[in-house]
N, C-alpha and C positions, 0 to 999 in steps of 0.2 A: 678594171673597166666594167662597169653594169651593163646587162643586156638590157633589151628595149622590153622585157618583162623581168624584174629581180622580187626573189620570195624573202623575207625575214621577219622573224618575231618580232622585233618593234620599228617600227619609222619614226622617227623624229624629225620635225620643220622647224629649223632655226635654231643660228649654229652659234647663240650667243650663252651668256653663263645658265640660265636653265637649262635649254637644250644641250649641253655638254654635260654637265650635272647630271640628268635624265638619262644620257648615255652612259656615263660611267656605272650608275648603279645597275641599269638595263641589262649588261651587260656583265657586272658581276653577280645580279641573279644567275647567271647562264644563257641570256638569250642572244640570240645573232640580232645585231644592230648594226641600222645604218641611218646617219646624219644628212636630211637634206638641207643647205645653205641657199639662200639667194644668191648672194654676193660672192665674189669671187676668193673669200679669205672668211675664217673665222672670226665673231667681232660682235656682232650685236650690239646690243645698247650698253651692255656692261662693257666691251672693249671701249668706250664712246666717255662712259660715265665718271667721274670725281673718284671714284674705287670704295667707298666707305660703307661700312656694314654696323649698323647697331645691335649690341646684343649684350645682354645683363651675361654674370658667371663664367666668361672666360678666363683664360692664363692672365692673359696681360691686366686683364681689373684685381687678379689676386696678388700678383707681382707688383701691382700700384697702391696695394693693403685698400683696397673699394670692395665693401662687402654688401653686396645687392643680391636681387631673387630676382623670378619672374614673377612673383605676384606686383612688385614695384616698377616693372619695365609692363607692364598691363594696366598697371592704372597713368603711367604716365601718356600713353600710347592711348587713353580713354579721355587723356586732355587735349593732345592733340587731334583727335578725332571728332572733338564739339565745335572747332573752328571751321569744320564742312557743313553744310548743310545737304546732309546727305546720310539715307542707312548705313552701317557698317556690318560685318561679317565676322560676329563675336565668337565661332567656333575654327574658324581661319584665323583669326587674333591669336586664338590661344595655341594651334598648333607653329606658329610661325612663333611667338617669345618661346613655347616648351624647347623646340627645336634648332630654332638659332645659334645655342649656346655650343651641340655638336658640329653643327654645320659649321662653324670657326675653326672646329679641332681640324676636324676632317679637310678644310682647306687648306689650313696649315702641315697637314701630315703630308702632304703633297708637294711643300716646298714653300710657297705662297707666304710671305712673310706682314706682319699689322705693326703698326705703329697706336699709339692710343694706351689707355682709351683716350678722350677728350671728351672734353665738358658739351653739352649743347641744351639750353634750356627749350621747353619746360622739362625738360627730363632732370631729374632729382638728382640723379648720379651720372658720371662719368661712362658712357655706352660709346661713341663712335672709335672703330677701328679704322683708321688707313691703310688701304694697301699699298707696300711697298714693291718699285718705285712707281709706279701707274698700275690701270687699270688692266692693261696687255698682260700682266704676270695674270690674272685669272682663265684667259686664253692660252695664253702659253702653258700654264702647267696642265690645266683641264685637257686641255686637246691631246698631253705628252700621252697622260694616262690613258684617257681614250684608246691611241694606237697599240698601249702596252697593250689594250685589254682586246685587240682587234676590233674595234667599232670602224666601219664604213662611212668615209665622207664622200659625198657628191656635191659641188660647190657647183655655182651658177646654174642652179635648181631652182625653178619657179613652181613652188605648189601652187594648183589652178583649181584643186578639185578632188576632195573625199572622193573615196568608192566604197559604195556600201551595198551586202548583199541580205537579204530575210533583216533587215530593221540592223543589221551590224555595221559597224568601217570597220572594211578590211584592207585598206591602203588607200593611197593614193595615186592621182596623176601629175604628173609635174612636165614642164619642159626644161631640156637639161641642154645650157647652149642651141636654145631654141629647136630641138628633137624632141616631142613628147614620150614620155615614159612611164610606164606605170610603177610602181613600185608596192607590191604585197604585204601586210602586217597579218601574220597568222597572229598574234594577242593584243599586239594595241596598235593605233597612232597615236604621238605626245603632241600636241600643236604648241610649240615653244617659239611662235613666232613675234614674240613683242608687242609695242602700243601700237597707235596709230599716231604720235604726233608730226609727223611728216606729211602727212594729209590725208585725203580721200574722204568718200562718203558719208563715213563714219565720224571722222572729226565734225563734218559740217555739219549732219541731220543731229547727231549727238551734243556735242561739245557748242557747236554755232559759232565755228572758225570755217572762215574758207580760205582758198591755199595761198591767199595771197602772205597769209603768217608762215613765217619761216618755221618748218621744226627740226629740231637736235638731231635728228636723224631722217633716215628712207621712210621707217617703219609707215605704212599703210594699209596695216588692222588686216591684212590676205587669215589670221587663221581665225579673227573674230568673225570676217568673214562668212567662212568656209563651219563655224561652228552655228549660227546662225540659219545659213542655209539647210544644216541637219538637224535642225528644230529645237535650238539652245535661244537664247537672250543676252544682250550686253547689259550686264550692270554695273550703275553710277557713270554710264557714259558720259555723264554732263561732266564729272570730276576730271580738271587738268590743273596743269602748272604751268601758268601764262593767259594771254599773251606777256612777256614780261620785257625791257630792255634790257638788251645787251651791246657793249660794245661792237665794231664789227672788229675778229682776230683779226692777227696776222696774217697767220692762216688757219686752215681745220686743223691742222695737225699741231700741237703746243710741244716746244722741248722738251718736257718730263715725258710727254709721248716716246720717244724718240728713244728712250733709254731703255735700254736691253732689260729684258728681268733678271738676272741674274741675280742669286743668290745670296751672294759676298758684298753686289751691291748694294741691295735691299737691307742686308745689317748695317753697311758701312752710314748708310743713309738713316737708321733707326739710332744707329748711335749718334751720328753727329744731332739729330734732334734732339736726343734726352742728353746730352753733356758739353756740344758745342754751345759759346753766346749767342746769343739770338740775334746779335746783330752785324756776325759772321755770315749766319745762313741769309738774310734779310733778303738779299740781293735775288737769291733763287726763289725763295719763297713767291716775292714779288712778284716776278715773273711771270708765275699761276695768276694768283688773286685778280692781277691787273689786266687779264687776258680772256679771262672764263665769265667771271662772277659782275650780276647785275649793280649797277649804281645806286645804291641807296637812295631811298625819295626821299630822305630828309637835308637832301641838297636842294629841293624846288621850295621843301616848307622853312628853307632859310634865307630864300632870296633866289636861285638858280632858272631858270625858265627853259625851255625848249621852242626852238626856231625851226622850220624847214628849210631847205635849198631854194625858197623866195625870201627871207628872211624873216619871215612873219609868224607871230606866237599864233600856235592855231588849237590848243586842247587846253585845257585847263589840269597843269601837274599833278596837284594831288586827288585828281580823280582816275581814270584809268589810260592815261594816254596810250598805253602801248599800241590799242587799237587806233588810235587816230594816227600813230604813227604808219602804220601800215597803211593807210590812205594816204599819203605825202607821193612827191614827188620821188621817184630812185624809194619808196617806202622807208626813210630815214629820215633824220633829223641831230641837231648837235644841243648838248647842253651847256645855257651861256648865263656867264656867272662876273659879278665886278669883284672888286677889291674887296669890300667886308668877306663875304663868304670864299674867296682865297684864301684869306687870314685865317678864318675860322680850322678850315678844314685841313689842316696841317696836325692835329692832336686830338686825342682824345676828349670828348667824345666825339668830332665831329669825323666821322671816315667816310670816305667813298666807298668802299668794296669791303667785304668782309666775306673767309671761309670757315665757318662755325668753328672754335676752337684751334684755329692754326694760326691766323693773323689779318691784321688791319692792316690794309691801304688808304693811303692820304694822296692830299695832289702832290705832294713832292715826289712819291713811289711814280705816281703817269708822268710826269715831268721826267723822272729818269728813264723809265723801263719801256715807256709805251710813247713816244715822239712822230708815232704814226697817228694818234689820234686825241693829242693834247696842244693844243695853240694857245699861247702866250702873247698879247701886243698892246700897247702905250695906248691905243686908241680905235676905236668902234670901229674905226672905217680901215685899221691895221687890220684887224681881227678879221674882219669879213673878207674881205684881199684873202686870207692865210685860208680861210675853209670855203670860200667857191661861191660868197653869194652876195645880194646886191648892198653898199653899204649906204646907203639911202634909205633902202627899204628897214634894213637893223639898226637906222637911228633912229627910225620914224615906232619901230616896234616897240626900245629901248623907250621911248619918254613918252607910249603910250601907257606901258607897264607901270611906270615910274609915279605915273599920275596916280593910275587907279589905287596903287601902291600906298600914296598921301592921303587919299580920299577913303580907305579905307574900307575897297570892295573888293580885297583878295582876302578872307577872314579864316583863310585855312594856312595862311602864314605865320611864322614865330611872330609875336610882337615888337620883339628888340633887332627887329630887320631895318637895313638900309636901303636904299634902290641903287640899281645899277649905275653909277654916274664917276667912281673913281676907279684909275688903273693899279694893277694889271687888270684887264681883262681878258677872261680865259673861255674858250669852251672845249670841250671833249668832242667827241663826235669822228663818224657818224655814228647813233645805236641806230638798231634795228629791232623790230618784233619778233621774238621769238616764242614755241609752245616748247616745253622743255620735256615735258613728259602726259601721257594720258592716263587717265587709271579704270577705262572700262572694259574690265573684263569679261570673259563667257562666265556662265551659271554651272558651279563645279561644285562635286562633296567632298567631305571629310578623303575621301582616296582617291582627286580631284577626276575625278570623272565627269565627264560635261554633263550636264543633265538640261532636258528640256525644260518648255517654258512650263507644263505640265509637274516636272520635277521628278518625271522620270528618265531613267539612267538612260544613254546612248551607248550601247553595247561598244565595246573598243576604241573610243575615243578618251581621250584626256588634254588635257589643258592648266601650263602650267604659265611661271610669268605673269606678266600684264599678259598676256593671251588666258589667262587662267586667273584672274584676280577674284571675282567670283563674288564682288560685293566688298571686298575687303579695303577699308582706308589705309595707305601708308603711309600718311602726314608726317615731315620732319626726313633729315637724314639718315642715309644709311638704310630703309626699311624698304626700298624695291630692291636693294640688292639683297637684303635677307631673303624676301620669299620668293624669289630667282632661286637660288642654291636650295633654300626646304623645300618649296614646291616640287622645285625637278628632281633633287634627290627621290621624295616621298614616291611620284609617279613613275619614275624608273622601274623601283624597287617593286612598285602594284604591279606595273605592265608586265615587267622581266619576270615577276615570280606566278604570274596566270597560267593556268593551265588550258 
């Protein structure tokens, strides 16, 4: 139990894989640690996230005979970063590929089992790891060790507010279950509290999303913040991922979620990937792919369109719909497709969904796996009956499209397209706008200490995560959950070993 004033050498906010991270080393420097959580369970955005960690010169690339550096996981990671329009953070680049490659050890020495590597271009070689069997095995083993090492958790902890004394943070305030508390850092605070794509101020003045966009999580920027207020900057606030569609789940919770970390599992699960047929596991695989991951837009540049719950084409596809979708009615919409682009999208190359490196979905996968949000019917006015909207209005949309379609003012269409006019006729639906991730973080150094807009240090503060990105692009897979684990490790280890 914390008293309503507790003293310790480091506080950490945010009890997701940095902020665990951050406590583990913290506290193998020696120092007494305690975890403040919002929520009432450890989780974060990596309990949330796909689990995949890119990084050149591990076991498993040597075991797959992939012989890579960081000098070629640096310049691939310098392609991917020209597709931003935005600075990047080339002395954070290089500690995040030098370090990465331990940060894998070290999670795995903990139990934590990868699958991979897998392919993902533009990356030259073979870098994504999976974790096995979800993303909850980096929770679960982070948080075991934690308690080996005595680190203090306090859940349903609302940081509100630095305390800082002669220009220092030396803790903070939080309410805990709605009681305020203070809580003392004789050497540091770690602000490991996440992005902001779940909303707030900061999404909107920054990014120029307002909440009517769904995001992947709660997160709403409390330690950008709280770093701000003590004289730091957010950079690349503009930098997100989204709005983008997604189907809507089942539910938030997917059944690979659901699955224990265990061990024995995670082998038994690494093995049937590298030696079962692929068309054993398909069924499971499916399940993922057709549940999480966005629709491919080159279903609308083959014909496919989007309708609202009036029936009426209202954005133009291959431009950014996601946003006009989140103006709709219910903020949703279905994607509706005839018989050619059916046909097509059964086979390679034409797929709906894809998880970099793991596997393609076709319509046949949503026809099996997903019955919640795939409608099959003989005729327009079938169709519309099956998903809730008026079939008058979706014939009158249908042979508006169809026209423009002839006449040859949709010119961001394949050319060997047909208009909608034979059955089946299918749509998916509903998606939704979702922000999947933010990337601006507080202004941090080489020993991520927040630093002001001036660029000088803030005595006892750090900042690691999207709380801590500091300028840095993480374009492509896998690269927020690296500099989650390097970041927190690296500040841990500052904070815990200050004098």
């Amino acid at each position: 139990m914390t008293n309503k004033h507790s003293n310790f050498d480091v506080v950490i906010v945010g009890g997701g894989g940095s902020g665990l991270a951050a406590a583990i080393e913290a506290a193998n420097a020696g120092a007494h640690v305690t975890l403040l959580e919002r929520g009432s369970t450890l989780r974060g955005s990596t309990g949330m996230s796909v689990g995949s960690i890119t990084s050149s010169q591990t076991d498993l690339q040597v075991r797959a005979g992939v012989t890579d550096t960081t000098d070629e996981h640096y310049a691939d990671m310098e392609v991917l970063a020209q597709t931003r329009n935005a600075p990047d953070n080339l002395e954070l680049r290089h500690i995040l590929i030098d370090e990465v490659p331990d940060a894998v050890r070290w999670l795995t020495s903990m139990g934590i089992i990868f699958f991979g590597p897998l392919p993902e271009p533009p990356h030259k070689k073979p870098r994504m790891h999976n974790v096995l069997p979800s993303s909850r095995a980096y929770i679960y083993y982070l948080s075991r060790e934690c308690r080996r090492l005595g680190v203090n958790f306090v859940l349903n902890a609302r940081v509100t507010s630095l305390i800082s004394e002669n220009g220092k943070v030396v803790g903070v305030s939080a309410k805990v279950n709605g009681t305020e508390q203070i809580f003392r850092a004789k050497k540091g605070v770690i602000l490991a509290s996440g992005d902001y794509n779940g909303g707030g101020i900061l999404r909107k003045t920054l990014g120029g999303i307002d909440d009517s966009i769904i995001g992947m999580n709660t997160n709403s920027g409390d330690g950008q913040d709280m770093g701000v207020s003590a004289g730091s900057e957010v950079l690349n606030g503009h930098v997100l991922r989204g709005p983008l569609l997604r189907l809507r789940p089942k539910s938030r919770s997917h059944p690979i979620e659901k699955l224990p970390p265990w061990r024995w599992l995670a082998y038994f699960l690494r093995f049937s990937l590298e030696h079962l047929p692929p068309w054993l596991l398909r069924p499971f695989i499916m399940s993922f792919v057709t549940s999480w991951i966005s629709p491919d837009k080159n279903l609308y540049r083959q014909g496919a369109i989007l309708v609202n719950r009036q029936g009426m084409r209202f954005t133009e596809e291959m431009g950014a719909p996601a946003r006009d979708v989140s103006a709709q009615t219910e903020q949703s919409a279905f994607i509706v497709m005839g018989a050619e682009v059916v046909k097509k999208f059964q086979r390679w190359p034409y797929f709906v969904s894809t998880a970099p490196g793991v596997a393609y979905a076709y319509l046949q996968d949503y026809r099996r796996t997903r019955k919640d949000v795939f409608f099959e019917a003989d005729s327009l006015d079938q169709l519309a009956h099956m998903i809730g909207i008026d079939p008058k209005r979706l014939r009158e949309t249908i042979t508006d499209y169809n026209s423009k379609l002839a006449t040859g003012q949709l010119k961001d269409r394949a050319n060997d397209i047909a208009p909608i006019h034979l059955p089946p006729f299918c749509a998916l639906g509903p998606v939704e706008s979702f922000i999947i991730i933010t990337d601006g973080g507080l202004r941090v150094n080489a020993q991520h200490e927040v630093l002001r807009s001036d660029q000088t240090v803030i005595e006892g503060l750090y900042a690691v995560g999207s709380a801590g990105q500091g300028g840095l692009l993480l374009e492509g897979h896998g690269h927020h959950l690296a500099w989650a684990f390097v970041s927190g490790r690296r500040a841990g280890r500052f904070a815990g070993s200050r004098r």
